[in-house]
N, CA and C atoms of all chains as a GROMACS GRO file, in nm:
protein
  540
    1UNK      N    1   2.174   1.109  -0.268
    1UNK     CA    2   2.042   1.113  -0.208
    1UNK      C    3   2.039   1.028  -0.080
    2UNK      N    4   2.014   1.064   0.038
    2UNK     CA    5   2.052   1.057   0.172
    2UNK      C    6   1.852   0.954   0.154
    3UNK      N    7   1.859   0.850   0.202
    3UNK     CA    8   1.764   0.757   0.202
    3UNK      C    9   1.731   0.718   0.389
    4UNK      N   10   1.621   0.714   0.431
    4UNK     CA   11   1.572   0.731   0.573
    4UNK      C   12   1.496   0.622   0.597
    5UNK      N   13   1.462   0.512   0.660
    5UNK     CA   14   1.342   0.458   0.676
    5UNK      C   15   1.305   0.492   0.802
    6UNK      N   16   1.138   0.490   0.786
    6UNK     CA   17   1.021   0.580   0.833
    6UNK      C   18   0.925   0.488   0.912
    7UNK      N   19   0.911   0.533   0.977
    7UNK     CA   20   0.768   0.498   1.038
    7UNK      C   21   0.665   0.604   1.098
    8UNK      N   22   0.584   0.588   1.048
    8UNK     CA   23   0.500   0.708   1.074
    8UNK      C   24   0.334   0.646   1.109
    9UNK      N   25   0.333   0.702   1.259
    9UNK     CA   26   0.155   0.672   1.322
    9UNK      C   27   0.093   0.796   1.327
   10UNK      N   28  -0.038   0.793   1.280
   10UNK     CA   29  -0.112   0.871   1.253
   10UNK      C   30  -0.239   0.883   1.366
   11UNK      N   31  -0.324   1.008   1.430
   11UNK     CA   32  -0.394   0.990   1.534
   11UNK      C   33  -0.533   1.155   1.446
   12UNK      N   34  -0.584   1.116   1.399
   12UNK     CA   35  -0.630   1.209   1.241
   12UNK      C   36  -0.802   1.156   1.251
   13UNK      N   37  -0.899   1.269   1.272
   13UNK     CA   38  -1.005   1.287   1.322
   13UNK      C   39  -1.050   1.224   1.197
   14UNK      N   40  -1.146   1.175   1.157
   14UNK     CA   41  -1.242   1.069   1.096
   14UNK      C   42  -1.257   1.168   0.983
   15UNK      N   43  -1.305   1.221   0.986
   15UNK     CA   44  -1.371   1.325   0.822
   15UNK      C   45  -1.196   1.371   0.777
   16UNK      N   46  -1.097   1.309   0.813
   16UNK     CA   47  -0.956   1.343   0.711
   16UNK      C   48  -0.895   1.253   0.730
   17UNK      N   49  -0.920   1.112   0.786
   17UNK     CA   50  -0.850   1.001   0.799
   17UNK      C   51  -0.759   0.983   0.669
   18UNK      N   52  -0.874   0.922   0.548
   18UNK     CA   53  -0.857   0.909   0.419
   18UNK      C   54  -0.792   1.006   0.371
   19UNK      N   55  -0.809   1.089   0.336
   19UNK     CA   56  -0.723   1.192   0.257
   19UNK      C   57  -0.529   1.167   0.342
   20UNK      N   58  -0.511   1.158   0.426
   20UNK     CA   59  -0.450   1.083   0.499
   20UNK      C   60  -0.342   1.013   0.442
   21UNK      N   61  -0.472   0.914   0.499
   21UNK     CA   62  -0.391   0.801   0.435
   21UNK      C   63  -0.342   0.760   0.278
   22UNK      N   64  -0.466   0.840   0.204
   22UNK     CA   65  -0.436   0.841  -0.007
   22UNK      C   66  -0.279   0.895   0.010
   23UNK      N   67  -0.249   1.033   0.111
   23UNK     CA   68  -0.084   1.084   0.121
   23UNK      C   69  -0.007   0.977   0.122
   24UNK      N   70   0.004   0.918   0.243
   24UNK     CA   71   0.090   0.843   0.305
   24UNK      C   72   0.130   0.698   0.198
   25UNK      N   73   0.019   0.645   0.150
   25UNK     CA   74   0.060   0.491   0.076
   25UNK      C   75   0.116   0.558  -0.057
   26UNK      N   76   0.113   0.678  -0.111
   26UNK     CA   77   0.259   0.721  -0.206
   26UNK      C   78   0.352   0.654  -0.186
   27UNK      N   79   0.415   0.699  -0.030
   27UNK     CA   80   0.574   0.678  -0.023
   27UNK      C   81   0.535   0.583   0.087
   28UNK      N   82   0.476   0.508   0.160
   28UNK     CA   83   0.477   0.428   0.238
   28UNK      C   84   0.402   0.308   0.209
   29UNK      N   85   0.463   0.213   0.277
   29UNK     CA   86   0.366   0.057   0.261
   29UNK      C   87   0.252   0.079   0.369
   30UNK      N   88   0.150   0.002   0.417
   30UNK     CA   89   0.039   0.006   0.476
   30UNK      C   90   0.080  -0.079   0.552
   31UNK      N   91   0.074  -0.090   0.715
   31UNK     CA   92   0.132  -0.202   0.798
   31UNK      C   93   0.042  -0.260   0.837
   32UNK      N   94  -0.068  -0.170   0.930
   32UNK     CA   95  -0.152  -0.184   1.010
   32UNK      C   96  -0.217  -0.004   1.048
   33UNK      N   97  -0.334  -0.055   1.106
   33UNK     CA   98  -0.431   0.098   1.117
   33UNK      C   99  -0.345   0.198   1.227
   34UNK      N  100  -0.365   0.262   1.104
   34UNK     CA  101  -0.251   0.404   1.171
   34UNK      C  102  -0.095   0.357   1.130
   35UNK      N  103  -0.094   0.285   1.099
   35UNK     CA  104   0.079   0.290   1.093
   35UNK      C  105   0.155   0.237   0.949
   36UNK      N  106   0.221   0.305   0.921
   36UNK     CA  107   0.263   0.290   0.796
   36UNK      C  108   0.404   0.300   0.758
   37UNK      N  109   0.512   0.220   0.736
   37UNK     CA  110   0.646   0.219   0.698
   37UNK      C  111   0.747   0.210   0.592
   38UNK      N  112   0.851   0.242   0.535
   38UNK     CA  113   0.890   0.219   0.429
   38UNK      C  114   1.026   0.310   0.456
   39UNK      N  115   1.103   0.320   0.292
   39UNK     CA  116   1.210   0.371   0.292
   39UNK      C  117   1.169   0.440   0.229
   40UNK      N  118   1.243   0.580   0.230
   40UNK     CA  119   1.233   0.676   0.159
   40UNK      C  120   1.329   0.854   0.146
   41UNK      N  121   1.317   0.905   0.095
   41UNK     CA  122   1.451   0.992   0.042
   41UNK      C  123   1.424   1.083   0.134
   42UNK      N  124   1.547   1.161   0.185
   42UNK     CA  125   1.510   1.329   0.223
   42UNK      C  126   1.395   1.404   0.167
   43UNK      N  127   1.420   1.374   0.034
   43UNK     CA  128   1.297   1.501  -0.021
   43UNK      C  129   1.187   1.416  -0.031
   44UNK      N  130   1.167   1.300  -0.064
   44UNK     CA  131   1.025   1.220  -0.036
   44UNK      C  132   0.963   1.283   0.085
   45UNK      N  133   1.045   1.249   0.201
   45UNK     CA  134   0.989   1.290   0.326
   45UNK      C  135   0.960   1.416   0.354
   46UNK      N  136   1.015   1.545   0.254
   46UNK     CA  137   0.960   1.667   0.280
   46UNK      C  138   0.801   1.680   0.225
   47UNK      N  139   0.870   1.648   0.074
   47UNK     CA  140   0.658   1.632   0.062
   47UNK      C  141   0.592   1.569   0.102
   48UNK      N  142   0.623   1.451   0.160
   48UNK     CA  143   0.570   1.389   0.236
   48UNK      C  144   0.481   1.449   0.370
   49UNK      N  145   0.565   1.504   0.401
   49UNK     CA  146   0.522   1.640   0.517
   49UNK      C  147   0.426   1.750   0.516
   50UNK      N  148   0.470   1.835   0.332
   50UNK     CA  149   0.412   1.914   0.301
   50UNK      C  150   0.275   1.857   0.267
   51UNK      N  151   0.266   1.749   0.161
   51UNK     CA  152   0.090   1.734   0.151
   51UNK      C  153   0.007   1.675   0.315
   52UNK      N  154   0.063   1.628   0.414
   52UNK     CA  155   0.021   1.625   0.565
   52UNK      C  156  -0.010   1.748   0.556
   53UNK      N  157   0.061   1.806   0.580
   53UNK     CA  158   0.009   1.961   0.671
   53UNK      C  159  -0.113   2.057   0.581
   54UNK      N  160  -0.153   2.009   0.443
   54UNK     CA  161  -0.209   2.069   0.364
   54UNK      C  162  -0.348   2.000   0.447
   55UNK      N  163  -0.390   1.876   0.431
   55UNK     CA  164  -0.472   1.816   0.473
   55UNK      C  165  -0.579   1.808   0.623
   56UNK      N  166  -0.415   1.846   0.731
   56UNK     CA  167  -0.501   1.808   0.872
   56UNK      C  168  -0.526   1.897   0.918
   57UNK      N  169  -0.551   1.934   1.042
   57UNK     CA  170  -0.636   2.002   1.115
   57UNK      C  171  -0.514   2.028   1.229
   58UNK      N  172  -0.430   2.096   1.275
   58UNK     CA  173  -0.296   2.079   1.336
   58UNK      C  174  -0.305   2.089   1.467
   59UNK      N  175  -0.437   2.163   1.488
   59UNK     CA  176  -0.512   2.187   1.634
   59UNK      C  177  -0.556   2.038   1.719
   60UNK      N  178  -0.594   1.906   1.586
   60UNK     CA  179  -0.695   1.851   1.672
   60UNK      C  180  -0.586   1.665   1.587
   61UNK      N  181  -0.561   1.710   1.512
   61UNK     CA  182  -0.492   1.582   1.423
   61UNK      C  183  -0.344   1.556   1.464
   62UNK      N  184  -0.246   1.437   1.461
   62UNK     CA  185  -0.190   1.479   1.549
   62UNK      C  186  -0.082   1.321   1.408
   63UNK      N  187   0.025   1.346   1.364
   63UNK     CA  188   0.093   1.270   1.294
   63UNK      C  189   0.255   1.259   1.320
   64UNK      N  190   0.268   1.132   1.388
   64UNK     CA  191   0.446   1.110   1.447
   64UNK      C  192   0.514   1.053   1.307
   65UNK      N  193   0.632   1.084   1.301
   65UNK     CA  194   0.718   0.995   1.210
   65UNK      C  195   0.864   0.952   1.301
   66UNK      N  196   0.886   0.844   1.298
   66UNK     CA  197   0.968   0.769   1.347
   66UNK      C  198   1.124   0.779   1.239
   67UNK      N  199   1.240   0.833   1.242
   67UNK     CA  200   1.314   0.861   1.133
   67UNK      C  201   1.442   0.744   1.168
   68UNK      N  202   1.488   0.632   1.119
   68UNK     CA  203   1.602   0.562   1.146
   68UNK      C  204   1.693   0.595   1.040
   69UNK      N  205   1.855   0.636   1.058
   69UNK     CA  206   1.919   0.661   0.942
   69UNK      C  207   1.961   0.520   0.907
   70UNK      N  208   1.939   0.430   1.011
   70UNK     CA  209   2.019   0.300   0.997
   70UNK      C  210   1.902   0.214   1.048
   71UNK      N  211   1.906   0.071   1.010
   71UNK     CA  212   1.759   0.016   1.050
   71UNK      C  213   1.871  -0.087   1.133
   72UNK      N  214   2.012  -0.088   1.114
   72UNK     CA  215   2.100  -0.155   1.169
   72UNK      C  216   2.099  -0.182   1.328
   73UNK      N  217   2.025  -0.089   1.416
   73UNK     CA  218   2.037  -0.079   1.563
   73UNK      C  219   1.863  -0.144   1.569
   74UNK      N  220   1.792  -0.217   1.504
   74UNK     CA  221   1.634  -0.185   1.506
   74UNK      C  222   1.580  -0.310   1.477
   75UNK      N  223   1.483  -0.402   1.598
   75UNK     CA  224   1.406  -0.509   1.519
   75UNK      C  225   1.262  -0.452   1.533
   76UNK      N  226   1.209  -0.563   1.516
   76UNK     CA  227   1.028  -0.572   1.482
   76UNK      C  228   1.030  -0.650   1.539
   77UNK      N  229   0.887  -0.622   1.629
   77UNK     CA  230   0.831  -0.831   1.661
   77UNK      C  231   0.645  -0.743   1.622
   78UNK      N  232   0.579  -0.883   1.589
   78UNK     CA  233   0.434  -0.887   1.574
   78UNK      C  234   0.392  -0.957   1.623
   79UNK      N  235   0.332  -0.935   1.767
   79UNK     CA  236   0.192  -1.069   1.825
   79UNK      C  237   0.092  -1.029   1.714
   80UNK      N  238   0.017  -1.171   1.730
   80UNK     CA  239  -0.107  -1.171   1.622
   80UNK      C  240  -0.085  -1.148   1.549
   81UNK      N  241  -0.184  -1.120   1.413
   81UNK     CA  242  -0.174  -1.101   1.297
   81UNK      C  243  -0.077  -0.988   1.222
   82UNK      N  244  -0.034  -1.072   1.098
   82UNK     CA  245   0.048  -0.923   0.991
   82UNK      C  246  -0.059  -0.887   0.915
   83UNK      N  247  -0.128  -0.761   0.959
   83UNK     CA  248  -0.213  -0.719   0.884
   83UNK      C  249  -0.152  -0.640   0.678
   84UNK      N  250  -0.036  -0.562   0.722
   84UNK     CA  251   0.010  -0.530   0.560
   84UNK      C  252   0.143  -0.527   0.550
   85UNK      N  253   0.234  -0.466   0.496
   85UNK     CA  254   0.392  -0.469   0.484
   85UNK      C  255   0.458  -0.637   0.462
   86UNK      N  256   0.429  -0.647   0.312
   86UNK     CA  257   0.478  -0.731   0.244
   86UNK      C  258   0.617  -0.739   0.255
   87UNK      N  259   0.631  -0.574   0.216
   87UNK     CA  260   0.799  -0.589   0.197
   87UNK      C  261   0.856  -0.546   0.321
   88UNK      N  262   0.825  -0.593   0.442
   88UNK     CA  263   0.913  -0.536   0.554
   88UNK      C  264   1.039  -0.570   0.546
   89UNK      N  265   1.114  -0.446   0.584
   89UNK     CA  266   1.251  -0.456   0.554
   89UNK      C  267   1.320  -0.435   0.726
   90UNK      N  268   1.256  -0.432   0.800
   90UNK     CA  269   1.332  -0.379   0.905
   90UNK      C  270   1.328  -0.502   0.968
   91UNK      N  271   2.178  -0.547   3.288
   91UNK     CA  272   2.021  -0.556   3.176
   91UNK      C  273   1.982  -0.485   3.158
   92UNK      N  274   2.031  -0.517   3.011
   92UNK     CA  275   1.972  -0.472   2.890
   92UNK      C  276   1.839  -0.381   2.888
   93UNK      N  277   1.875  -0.217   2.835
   93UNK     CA  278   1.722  -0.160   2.807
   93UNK      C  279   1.748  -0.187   2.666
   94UNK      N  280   1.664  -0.149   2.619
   94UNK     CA  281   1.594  -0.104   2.544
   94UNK      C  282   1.487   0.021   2.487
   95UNK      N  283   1.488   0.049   2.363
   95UNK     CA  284   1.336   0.168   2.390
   95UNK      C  285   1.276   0.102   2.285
   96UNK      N  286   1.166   0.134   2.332
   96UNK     CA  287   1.041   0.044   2.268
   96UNK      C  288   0.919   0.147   2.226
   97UNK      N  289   0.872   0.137   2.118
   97UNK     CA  290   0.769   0.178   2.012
   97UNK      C  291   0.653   0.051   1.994
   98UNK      N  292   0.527   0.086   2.070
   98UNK     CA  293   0.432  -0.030   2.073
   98UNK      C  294   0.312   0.039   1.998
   99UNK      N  295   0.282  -0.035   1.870
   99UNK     CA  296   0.144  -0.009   1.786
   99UNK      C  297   0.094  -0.088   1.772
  100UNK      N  298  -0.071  -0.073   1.871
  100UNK     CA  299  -0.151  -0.166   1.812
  100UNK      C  300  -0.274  -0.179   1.744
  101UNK      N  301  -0.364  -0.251   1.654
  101UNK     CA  302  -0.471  -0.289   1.601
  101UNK      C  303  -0.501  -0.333   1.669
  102UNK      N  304  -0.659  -0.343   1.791
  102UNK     CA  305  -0.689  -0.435   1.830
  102UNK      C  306  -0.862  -0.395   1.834
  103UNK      N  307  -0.959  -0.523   1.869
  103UNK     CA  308  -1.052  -0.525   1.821
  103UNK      C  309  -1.153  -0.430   1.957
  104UNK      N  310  -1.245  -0.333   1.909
  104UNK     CA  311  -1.289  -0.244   2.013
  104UNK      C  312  -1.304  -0.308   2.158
  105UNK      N  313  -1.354  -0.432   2.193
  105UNK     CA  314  -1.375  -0.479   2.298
  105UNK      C  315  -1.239  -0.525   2.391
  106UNK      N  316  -1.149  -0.540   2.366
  106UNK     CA  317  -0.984  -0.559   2.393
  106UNK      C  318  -0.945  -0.458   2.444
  107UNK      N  319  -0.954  -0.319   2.369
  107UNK     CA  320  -0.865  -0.264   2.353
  107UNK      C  321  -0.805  -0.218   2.508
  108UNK      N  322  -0.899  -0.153   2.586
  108UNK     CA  323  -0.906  -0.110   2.702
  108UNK      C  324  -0.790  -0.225   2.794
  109UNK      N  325  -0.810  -0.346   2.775
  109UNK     CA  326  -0.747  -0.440   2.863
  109UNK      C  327  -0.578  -0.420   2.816
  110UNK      N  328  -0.638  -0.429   2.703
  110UNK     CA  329  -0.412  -0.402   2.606
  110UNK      C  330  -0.381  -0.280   2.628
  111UNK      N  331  -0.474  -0.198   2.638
  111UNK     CA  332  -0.392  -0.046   2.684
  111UNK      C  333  -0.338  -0.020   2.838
  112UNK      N  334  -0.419  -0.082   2.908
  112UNK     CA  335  -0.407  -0.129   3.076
  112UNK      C  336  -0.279  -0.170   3.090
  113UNK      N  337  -0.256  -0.275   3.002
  113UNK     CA  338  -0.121  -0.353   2.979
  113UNK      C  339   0.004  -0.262   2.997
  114UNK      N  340  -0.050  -0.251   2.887
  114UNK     CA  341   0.084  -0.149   2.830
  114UNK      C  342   0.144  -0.016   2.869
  115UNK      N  343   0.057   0.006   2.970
  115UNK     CA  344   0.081   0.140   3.046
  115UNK      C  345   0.158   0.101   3.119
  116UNK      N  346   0.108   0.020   3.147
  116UNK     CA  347   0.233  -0.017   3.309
  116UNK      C  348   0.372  -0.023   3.281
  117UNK      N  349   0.384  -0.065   3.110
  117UNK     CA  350   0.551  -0.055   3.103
  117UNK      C  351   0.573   0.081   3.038
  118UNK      N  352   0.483   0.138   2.952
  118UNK     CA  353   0.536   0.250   2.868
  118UNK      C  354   0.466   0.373   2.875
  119UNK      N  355   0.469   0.451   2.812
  119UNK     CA  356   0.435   0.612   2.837
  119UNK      C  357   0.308   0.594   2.707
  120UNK      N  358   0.191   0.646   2.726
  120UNK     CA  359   0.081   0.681   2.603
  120UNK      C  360   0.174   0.806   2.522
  121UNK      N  361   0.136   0.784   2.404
  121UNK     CA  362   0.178   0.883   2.312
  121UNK      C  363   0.055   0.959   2.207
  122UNK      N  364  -0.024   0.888   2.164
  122UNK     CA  365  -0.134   0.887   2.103
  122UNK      C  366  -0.255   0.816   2.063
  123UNK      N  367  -0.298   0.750   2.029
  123UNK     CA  368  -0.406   0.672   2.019
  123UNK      C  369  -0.324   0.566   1.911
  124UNK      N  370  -0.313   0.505   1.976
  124UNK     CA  371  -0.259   0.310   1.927
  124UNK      C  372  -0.121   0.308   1.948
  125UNK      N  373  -0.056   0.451   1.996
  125UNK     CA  374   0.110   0.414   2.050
  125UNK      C  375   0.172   0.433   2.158
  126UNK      N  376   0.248   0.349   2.193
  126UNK     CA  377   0.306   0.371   2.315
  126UNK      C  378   0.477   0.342   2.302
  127UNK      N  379   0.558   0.441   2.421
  127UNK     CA  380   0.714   0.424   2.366
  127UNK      C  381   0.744   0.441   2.496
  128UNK      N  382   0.861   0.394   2.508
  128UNK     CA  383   0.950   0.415   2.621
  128UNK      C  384   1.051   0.277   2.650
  129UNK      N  385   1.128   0.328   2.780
  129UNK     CA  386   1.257   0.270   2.756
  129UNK      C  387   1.223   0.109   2.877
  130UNK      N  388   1.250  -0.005   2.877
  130UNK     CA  389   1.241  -0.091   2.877
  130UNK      C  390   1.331  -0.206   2.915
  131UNK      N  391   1.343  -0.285   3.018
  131UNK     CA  392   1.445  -0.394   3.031
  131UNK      C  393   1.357  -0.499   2.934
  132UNK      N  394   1.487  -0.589   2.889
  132UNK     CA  395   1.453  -0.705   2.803
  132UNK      C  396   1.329  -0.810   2.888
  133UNK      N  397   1.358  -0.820   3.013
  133UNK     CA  398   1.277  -0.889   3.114
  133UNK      C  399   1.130  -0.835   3.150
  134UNK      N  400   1.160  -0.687   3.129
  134UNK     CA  401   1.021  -0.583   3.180
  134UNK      C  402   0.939  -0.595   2.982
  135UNK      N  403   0.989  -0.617   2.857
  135UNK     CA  404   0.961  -0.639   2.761
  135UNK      C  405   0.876  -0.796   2.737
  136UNK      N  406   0.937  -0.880   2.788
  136UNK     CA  407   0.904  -1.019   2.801
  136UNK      C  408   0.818  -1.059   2.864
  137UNK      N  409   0.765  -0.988   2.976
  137UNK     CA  410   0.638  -0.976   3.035
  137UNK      C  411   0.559  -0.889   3.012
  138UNK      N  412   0.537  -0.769   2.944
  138UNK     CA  413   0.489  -0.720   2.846
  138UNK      C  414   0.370  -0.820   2.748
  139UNK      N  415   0.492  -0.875   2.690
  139UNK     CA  416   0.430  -0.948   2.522
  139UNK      C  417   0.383  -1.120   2.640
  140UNK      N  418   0.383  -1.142   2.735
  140UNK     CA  419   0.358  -1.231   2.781
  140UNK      C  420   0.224  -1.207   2.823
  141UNK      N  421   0.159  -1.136   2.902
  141UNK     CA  422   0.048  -1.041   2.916
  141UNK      C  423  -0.035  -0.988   2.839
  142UNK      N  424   0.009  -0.956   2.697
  142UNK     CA  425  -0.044  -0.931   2.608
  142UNK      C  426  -0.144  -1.018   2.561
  143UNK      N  427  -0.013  -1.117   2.517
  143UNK     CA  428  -0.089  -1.241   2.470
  143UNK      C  429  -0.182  -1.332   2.532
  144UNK      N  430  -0.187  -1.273   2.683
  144UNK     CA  431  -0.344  -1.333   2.738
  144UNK      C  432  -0.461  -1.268   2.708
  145UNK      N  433  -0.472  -1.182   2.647
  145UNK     CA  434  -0.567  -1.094   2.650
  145UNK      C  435  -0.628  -1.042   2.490
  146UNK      N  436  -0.502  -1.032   2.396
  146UNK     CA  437  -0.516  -1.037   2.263
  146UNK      C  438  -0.626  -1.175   2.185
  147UNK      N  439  -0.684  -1.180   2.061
  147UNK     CA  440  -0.695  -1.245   1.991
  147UNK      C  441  -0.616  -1.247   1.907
  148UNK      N  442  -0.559  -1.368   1.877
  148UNK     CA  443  -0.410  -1.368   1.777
  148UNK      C  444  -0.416  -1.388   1.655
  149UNK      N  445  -0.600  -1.426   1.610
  149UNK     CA  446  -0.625  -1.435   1.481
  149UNK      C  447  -0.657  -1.282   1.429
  150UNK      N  448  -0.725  -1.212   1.507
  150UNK     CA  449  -0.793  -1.037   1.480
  150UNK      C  450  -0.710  -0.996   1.522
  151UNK      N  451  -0.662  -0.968   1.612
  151UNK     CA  452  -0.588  -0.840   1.676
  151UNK      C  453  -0.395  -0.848   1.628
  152UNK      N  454  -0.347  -0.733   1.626
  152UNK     CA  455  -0.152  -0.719   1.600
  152UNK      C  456  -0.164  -0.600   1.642
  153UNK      N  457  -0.014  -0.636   1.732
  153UNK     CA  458   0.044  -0.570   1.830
  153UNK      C  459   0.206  -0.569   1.720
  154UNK      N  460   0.262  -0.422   1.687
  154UNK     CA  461   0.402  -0.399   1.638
  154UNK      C  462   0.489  -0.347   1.756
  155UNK      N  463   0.574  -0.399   1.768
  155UNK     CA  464   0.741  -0.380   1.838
  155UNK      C  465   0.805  -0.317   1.788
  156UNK      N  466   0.840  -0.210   1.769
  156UNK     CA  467   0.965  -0.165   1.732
  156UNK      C  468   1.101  -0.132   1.836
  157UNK      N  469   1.212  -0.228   1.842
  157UNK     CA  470   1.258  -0.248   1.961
  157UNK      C  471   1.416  -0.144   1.863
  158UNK      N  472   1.475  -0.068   1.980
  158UNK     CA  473   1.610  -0.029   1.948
  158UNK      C  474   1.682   0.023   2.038
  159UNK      N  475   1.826  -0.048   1.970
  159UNK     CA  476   1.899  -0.112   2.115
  159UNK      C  477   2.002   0.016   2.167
  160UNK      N  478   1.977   0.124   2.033
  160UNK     CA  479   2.018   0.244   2.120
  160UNK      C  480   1.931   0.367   1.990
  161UNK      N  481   1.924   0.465   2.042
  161UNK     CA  482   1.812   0.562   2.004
  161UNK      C  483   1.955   0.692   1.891
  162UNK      N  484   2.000   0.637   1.854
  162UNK     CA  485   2.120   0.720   1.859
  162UNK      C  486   2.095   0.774   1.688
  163UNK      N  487   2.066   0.670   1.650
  163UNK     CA  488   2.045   0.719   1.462
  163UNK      C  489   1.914   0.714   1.469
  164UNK      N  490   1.813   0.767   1.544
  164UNK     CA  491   1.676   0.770   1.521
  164UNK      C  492   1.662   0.875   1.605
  165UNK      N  493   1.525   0.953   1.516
  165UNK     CA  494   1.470   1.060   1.568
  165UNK      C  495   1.298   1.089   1.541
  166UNK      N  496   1.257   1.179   1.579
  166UNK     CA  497   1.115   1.155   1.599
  166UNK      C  498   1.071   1.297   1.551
  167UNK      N  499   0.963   1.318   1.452
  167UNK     CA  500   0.940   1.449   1.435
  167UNK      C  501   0.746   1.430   1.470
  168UNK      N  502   0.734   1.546   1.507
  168UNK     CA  503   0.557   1.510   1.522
  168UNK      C  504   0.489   1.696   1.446
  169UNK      N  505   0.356   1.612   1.350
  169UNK     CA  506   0.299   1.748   1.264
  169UNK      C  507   0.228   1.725   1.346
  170UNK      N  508   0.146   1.843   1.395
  170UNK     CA  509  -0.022   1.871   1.485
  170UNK      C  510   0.035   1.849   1.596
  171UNK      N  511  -0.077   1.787   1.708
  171UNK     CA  512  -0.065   1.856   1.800
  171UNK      C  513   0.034   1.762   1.933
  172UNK      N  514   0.055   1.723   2.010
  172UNK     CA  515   0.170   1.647   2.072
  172UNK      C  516   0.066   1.584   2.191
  173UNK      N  517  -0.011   1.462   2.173
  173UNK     CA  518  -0.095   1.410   2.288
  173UNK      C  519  -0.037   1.377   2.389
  174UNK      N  520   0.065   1.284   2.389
  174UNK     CA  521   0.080   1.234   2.490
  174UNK      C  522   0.257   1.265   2.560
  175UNK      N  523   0.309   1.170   2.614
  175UNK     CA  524   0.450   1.159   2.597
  175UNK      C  525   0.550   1.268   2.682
  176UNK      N  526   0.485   1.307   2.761
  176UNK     CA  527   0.546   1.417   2.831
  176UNK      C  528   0.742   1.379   2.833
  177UNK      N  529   0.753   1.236   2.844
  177UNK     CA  530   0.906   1.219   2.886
  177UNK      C  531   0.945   1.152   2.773
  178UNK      N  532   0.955   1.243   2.649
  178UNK     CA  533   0.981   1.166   2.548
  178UNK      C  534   1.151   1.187   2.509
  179UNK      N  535   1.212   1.053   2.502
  179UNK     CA  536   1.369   1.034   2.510
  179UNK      C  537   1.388   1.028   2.373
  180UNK      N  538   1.335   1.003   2.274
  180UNK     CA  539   1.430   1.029   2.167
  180UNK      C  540   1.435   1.168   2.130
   0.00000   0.00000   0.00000
């Protein structure tokens, strides 16, 4: 099982924010608004995909995922506050 | 010297925001509403987050970095519709 960590920002019109986001904190930690990260499998990330596309509006909603096979080439920095991602791993 | 490509997400409080987006244009490309990406000297980065931090509140507001030092095991998939990003390198 081929394992990916993710980052995925979300840009998702107000009346489907939530439904949204209930998808996303399945397989992702909660970082900050709109953005959400974690590790997760090939096929996590397909349904992951599939319940998105059930939900938004594809015309007007608009959802990036960031795919690293290796978090090895990759830092983080945070001005101000850590709003969520306890377990940041990257 | 050193690029970089850079992934900028931020939380910031409605009255800010306009000034941190001002910011941040000047080094990177809009992508969607709270992100911005593009490629970056370590020096053109450092004045960035130097700028930032005049303008941020560091107790309310976070600003995420995602810095990588080559784009090579990362890729980018986008569901809906594609806002911004016309020169998008990964």
């Amino acid at each position: 099982m081929v394992k990916i960590y993710l980052i995925m920002v979300y840009d998702i019109k107000e009346e489907r924010v939530n439904k949204v986001l209930k998808i996303a904190r399945k397989y992702l930690n909660w970082i900050q608004n709109s953005v959400l990260e974690g590790e997760i499998s090939d096929a996590g990330f397909t349904k992951l995909k599939m319940e998105i596309k059930e939900v938004i509006n594809l015309e007007e909603d608009s959802v990036i995922f960031y795919l690293m096979r290796t978090t090895r080439y990759t830092s983080r920095e945070v001005i101000g506050i850590e709003k969520g991602g306890e377990e940041t791993i990257i």
